[in-house]
C-alpha positions in Angstrom: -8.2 81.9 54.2 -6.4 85.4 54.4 -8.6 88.6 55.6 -8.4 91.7 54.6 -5.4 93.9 55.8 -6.1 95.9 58.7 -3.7 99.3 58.5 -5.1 100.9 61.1 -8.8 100.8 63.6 -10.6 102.8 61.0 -8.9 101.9 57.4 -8.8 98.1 56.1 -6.9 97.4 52.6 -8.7 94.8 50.4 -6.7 92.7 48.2 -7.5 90.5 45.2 -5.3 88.3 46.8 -7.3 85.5 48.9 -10.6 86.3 47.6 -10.5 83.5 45.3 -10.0 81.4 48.1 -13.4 82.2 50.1 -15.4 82.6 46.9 -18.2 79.9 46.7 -18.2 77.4 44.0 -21.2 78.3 42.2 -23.3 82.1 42.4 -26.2 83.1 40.8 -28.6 86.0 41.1 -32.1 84.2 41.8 -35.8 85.2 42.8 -36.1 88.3 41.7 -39.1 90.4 43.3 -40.8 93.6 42.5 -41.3 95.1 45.8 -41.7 99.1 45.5 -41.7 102.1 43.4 -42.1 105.8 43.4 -42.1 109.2 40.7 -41.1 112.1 41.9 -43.5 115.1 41.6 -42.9 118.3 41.3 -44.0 120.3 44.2 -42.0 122.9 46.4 -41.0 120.4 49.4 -39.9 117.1 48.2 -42.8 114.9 47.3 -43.2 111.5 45.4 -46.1 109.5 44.5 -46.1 105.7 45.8 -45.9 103.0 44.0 -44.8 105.0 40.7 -45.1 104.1 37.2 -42.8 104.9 34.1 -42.9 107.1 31.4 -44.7 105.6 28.2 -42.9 103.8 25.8 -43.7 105.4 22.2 -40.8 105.6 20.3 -41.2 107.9 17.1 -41.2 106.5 13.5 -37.9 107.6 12.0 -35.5 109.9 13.4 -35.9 112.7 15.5 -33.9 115.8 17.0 -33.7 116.8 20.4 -32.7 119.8 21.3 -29.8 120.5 23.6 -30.6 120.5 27.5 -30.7 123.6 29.0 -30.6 125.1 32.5 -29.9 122.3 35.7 -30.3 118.7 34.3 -29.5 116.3 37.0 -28.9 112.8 36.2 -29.1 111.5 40.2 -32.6 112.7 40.6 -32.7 111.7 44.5 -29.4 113.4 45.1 -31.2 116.8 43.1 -34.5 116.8 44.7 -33.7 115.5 48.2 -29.7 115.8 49.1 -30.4 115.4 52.5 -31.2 111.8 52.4 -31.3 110.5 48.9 -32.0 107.1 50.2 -34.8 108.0 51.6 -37.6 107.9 49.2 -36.3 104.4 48.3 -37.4 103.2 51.5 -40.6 105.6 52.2 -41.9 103.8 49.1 -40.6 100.0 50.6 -42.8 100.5 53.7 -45.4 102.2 52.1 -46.2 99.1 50.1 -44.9 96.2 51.9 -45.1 97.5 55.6 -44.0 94.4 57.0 -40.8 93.9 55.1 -37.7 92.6 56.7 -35.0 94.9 55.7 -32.2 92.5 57.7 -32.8 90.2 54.9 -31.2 92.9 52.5 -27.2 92.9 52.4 -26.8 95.6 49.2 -28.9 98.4 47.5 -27.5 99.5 44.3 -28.9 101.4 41.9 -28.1 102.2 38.1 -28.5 105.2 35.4 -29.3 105.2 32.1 -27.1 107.0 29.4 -27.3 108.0 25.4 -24.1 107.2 22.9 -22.8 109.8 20.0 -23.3 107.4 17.0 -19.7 106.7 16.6 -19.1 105.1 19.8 -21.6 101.9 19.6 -22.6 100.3 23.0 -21.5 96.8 22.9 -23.6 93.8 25.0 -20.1 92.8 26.2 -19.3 96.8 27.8 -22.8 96.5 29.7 -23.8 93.0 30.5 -22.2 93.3 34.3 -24.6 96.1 34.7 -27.6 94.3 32.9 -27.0 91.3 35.1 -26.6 92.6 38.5 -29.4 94.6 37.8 -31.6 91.9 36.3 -32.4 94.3 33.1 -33.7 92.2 30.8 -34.0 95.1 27.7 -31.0 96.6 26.4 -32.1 99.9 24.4 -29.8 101.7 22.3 -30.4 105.6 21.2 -28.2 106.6 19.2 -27.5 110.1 18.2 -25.6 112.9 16.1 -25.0 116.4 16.7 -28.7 115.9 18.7 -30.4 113.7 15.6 -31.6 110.8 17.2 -32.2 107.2 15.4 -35.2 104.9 16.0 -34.3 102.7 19.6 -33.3 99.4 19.2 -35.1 97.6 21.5 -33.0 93.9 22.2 -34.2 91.2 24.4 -31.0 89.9 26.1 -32.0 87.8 28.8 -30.7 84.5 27.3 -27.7 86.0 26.8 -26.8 87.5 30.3 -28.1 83.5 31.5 -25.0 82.5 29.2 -23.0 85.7 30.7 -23.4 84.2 34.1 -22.3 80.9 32.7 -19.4 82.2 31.5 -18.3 84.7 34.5 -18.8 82.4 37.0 -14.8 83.3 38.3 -15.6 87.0 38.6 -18.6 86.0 40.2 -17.7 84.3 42.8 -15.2 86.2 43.4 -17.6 89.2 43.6 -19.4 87.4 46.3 -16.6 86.9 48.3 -15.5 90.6 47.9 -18.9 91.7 48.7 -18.6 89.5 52.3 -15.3 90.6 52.8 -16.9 94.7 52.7 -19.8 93.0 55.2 -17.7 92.1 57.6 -15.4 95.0 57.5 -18.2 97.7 58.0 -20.4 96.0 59.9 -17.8 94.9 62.9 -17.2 98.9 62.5 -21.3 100.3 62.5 -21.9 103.4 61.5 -20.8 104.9 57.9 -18.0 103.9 55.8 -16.4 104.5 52.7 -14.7 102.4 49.6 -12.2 103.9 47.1 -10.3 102.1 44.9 -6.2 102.6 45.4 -5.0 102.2 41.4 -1.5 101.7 42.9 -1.7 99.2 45.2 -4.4 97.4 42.9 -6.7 97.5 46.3 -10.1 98.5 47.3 -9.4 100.8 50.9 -12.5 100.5 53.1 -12.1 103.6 55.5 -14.5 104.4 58.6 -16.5 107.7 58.6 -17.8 109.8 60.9 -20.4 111.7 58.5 -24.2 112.6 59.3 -26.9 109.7 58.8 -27.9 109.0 55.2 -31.7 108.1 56.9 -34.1 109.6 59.0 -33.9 108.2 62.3 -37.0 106.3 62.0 -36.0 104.0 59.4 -33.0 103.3 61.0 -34.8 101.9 63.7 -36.1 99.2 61.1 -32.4 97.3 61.9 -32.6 97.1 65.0 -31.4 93.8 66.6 -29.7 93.3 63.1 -28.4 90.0 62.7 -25.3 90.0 60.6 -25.7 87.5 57.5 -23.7 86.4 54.6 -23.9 86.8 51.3 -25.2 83.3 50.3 -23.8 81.6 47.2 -27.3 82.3 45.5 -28.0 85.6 45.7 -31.1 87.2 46.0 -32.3 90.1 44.0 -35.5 92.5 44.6 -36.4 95.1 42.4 -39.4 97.7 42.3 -43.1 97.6 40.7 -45.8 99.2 40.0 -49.5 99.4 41.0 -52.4 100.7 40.2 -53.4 102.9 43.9 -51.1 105.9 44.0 -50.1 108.1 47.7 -48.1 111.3 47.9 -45.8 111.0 49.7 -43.8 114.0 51.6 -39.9 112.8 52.5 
């Protein structure tokens, strides 16, 4: 099996070249756990209120306009309210409601966004489904709109389909998995922060070592200590967020 291509101490090339070789033969996303959640609140230091809840769902009977945002409208709330450590409320909300939590047992956070579509340009299942899956969303929702004139949501149930999705992508899969090992080894051999970008060129993903502040406070770094590094096993294991009903505030 062929590793990635060092360049230099701090840069490493990654090739699609040799990952299908260390892929596993079978991945799936399995076990899926709510663990946490949090709103933000508005208040003049940066507050949120643990576990959180989400907004009501009651769609309107027919169609309905919207008028045009104005002022500031940030999409990456965490990065708006709290640029300092947007990570941070994510796990401030973790501890708060699973205190004991092993947080070596976690390779990957990720986290999605939601977006609306002009009514000309229709979102497909096939566009989104590699979103949908990794994040385990069951509901695909589409809003449509023109010139701000909204149509009633179309609320799809497309769980069975991202099961046949997996099915079906098991190559990319796999080969996801081995890409995501290949990043773990890179970065962790390295410690401290790193970056990926994607070299349209070469065809390569170029996983460079950085030198920039700490994403956390210094506190919930200390949560890895004696980190054991671990593989991405050929099932992998996904935890989301829920929802309870005792509320804190919580001041990040």
């Amino acid at each position: 099996m062929s590793g990635p291509k060092k360049a230099s101490d701090d840069l490493v090339e990654i090739s699609r070249l040799g990952l299908e070789s260390s892929a596993p033969a079978e991945a799936a996303i399995t076990d899926v756990e709510h663990l946490a959640s949090y709103n933000w609140i508005e208040a003049s230091t940066p507050t949120i209120a643990v576990p959180g809840s989400p907004a009501y769902w009651s769609a309107p009977q027919g169609s309905r306009s919207v008028k045009k945002d104005s002022g500031l409208v940030y999409i990456a709330q965490n990065a708006a309210r709290h640029p300092d450590s947007p990570l941070e409320p994510l796990f401030r909300s973790l501890y708060i409601e699973q205190p004991s939590f092993d947080i070596n047992s976690i390779d990957i956070f990720e986290q999605t966004e939601i977006k609306t579509r002009v009514r000309h340009k229709s979102v497909e299942l096939s566009e989104v489904a590699p979103q949908l899956w990794a994040s385990q969303t069951p509901k695909l929702i589409r809003a449509y709109h023109q010139r701000g004139i909204f149509s009633m949501p179309k609320v799809e149930d497309v769980d069975a389909a991202l099961k046949n999705w997996e099915k079906t992508h098991q190559k990319d899969i796999t080969k996801l998995v081995a890409l995501i090992n290949r990043i773990l080894q890179v970065t962790r051999n390295w410690g401290g922060g790193s970056t990926i970008q994607y070299d349209a060129v070469k065809d390569k993903l170029v996983v460079k070592k950085t030198e920039k502040k700490k994403m956390l406070p210094d506190d919930l770094y200390r949560r890895w200590a004696d980190v054991v590094p671990a593989k991405v096993s050929q099932k992998i294991s996904k935890h989301k967020v829920k929802s309870s009903s005792d509320t804190k505030a919580v001041r990040t």
